[in-house]
C-alpha positions in Angstrom: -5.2 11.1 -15.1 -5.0 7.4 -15.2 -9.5 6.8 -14.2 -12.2 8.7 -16.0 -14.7 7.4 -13.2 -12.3 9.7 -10.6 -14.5 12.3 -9.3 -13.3 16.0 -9.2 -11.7 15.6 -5.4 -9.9 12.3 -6.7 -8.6 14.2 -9.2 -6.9 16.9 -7.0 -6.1 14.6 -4.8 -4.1 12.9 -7.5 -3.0 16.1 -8.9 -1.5 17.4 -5.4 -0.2 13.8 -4.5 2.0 13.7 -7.9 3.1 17.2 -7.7 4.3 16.8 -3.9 6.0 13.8 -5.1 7.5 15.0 -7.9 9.0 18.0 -5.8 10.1 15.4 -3.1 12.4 14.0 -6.4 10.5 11.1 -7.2 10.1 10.6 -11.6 7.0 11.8 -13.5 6.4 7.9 -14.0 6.7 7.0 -10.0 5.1 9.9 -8.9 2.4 8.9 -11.2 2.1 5.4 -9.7 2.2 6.6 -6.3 -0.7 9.0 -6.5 -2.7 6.6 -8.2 -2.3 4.2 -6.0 -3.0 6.2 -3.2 -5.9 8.0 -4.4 -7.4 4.6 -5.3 -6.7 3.1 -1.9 -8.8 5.8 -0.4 -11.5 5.3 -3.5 -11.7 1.8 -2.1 -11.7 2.5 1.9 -14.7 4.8 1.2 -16.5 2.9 -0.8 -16.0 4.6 -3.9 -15.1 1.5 -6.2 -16.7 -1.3 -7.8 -14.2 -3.5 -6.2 -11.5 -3.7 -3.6 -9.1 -5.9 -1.6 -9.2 -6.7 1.5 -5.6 -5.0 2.2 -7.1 -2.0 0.6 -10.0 -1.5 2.9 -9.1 -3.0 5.8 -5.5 -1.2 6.8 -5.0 1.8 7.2 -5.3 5.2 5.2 -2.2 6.3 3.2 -2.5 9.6 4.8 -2.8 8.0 8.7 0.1 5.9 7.9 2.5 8.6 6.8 5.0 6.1 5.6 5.5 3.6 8.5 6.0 0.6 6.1 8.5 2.5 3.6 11.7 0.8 3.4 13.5 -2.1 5.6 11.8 -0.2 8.7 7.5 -1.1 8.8 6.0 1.0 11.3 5.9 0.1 15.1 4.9 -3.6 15.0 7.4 -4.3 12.0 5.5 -5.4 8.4 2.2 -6.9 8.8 1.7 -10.6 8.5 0.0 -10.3 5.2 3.4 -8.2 3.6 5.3 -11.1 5.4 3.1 -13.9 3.6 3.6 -12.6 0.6 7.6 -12.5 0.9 7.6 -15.9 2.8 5.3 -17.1 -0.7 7.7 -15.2 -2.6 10.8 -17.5 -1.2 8.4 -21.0 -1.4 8.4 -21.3 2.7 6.4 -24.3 3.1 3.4 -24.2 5.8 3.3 -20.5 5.3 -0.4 -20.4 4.8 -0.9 -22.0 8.4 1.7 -20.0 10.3 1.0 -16.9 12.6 2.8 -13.7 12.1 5.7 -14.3 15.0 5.8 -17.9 13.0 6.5 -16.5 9.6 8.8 -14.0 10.9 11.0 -16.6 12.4 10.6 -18.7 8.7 11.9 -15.7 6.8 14.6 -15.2 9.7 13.2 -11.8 11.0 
């Protein structure tokens, strides 16, 4: 378990997330990385940790999502505009930090 401050629920939660992963194929090391993040995501959205990011308590649960932003394919309304800041800051688009999502979208040729 990667957190001692984990209470006993994180740490099924993590347990069961890594196990389903692990029998979904994914290696000991990603499976690892994935319930951590996921079970810290939730420690954040309920208020659990000391800190959090707005991304983390702000969107939506892991759990709710289901995996609508895996892959090329993001969900219903595409990737959000923070994922496409980040790639847009990621390729040096200029005026990215005043753009809108449709704006940035456009910039990255989406």
């Amino acid at each position: 378990m990667p957190e001692r401050s984990w209470s006993g629920k994180r740490e099924r939660q993590y347990e069961h997330i890594k196990s389903s992963q692990k029998k979904r194929g994914a290696s000991t090391s990603r499976a690892e990385a994935i319930a951590a993040r996921t079970v810290n995501k939730n420690r954040a959205q309920s208020g659990e940790s000391r800190s959090a990011s707005k991304s983390s308590t702000q969107d939506t649960s892991p759990q709710k999502r289901g995996g609508k932003r895996s892959g090329n394919r993001q969900g219903p309304g595409g990737p959000t505009k923070e994922q496409l800041y980040n790639e847009a800051k990621k390729r040096n688009v200029k005026g990215r930090s005043t753009m809108s999502k449709q704006e940035l979208q456009n910039a990255l040729g989406r």
